[in-house]
LUMVEX-715865 format. One line per 3 residues: number of its first residue (from 1); their letters; for each residue x, y, z of C-alpha. Coordinates in nm, 4 decimals, padded with zeros to 6 digits. Example, Ala and Ser with C-alpha at 12.3 -4.5 7.8 and 13.67 -1.06 7.14 Angstrom:
BEGIN
1	AS	01.2300,-00.4500,00.7800 | 01.3670,-00.1060,00.7140
END
This chain:
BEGIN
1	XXX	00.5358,02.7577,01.2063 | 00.7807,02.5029,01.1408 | 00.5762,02.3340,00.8409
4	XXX	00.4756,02.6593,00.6625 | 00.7710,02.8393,00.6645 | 01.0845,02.5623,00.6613
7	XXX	00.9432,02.2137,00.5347 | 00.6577,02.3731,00.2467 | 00.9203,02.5847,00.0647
10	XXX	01.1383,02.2832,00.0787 | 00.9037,02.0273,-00.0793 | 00.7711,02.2795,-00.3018
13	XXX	01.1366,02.3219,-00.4496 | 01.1575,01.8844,-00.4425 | 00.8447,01.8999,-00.6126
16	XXX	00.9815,02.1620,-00.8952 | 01.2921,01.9821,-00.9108 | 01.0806,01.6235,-00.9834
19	XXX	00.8525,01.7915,-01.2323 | 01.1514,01.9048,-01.4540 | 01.3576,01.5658,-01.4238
22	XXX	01.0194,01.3976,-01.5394 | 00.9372,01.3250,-01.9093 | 00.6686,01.1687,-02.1317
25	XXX	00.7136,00.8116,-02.2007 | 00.5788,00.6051,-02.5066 | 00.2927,00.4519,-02.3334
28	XXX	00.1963,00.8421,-02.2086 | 00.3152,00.7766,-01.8909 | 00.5544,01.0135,-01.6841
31	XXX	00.9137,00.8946,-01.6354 | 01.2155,00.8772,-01.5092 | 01.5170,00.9270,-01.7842
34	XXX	01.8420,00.9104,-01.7020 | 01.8470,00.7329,-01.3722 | 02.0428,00.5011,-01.2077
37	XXX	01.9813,00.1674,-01.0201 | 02.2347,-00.1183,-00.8757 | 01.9720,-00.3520,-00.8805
40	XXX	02.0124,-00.3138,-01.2786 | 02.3103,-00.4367,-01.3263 | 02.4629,-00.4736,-01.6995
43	XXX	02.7331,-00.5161,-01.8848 | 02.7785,-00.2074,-02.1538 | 02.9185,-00.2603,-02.5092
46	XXX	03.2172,-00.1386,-02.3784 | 03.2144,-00.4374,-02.1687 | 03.2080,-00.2210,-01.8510
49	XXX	02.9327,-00.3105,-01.5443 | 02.6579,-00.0395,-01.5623 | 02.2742,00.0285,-01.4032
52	XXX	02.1745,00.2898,-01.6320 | 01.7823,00.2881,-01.6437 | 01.4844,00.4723,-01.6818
55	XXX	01.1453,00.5018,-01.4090 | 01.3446,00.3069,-01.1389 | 01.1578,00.1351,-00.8479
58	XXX	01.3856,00.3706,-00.6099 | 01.2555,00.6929,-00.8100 | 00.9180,00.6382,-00.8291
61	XXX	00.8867,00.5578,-00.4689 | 01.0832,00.9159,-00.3672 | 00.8371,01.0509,-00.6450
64	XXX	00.5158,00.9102,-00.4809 | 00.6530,01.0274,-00.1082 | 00.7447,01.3767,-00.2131
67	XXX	00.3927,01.4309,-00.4197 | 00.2156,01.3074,-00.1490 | 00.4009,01.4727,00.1630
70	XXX	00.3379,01.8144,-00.0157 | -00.0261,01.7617,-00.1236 | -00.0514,01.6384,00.3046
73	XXX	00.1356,01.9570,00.4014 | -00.0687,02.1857,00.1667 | -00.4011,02.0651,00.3752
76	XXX	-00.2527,02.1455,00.6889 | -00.1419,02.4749,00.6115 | -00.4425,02.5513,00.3663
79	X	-00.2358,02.6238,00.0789
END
């Protein structure tokens, strides 16, 4: 079966992946740090353009669709 055997292992290694880049934030909250995002747009002190970040839109919403693509897979396979 396709989703057992190919796509689980996959997400499950996504998921490990996610849960090491994640960290505690001040408020308690988990985060996103380093990231990047062009939509954050700065100039740096060394008066070059950067989008250095932390808990980007973009990663939160891969975030939310890998958590909840395994958690969908894991009731269709009963894991």
């Amino acid at each position: 079966d396709f989703l057992a055997d190919k796509a689980y292992p996959l997400l499950e290694g996504c998921v490990s992946f996610l849960l090491d880049w994640l960290i505690e934030g001040r408020e308690g909250y988990l985060e996103t740090n380093p990231s990047t995002s062009p939509e954050h747009m700065f100039v740096a002190p060394d008066g070059k353009p950067a989008s250095v970040s932390y808990s980007t839109t973009m990663d939160m919403s891969i975030i939310k669709e890998v958590f909840t693509a395994i958690v969908s897979a894991a009731e269709v396979i009963n894991q």
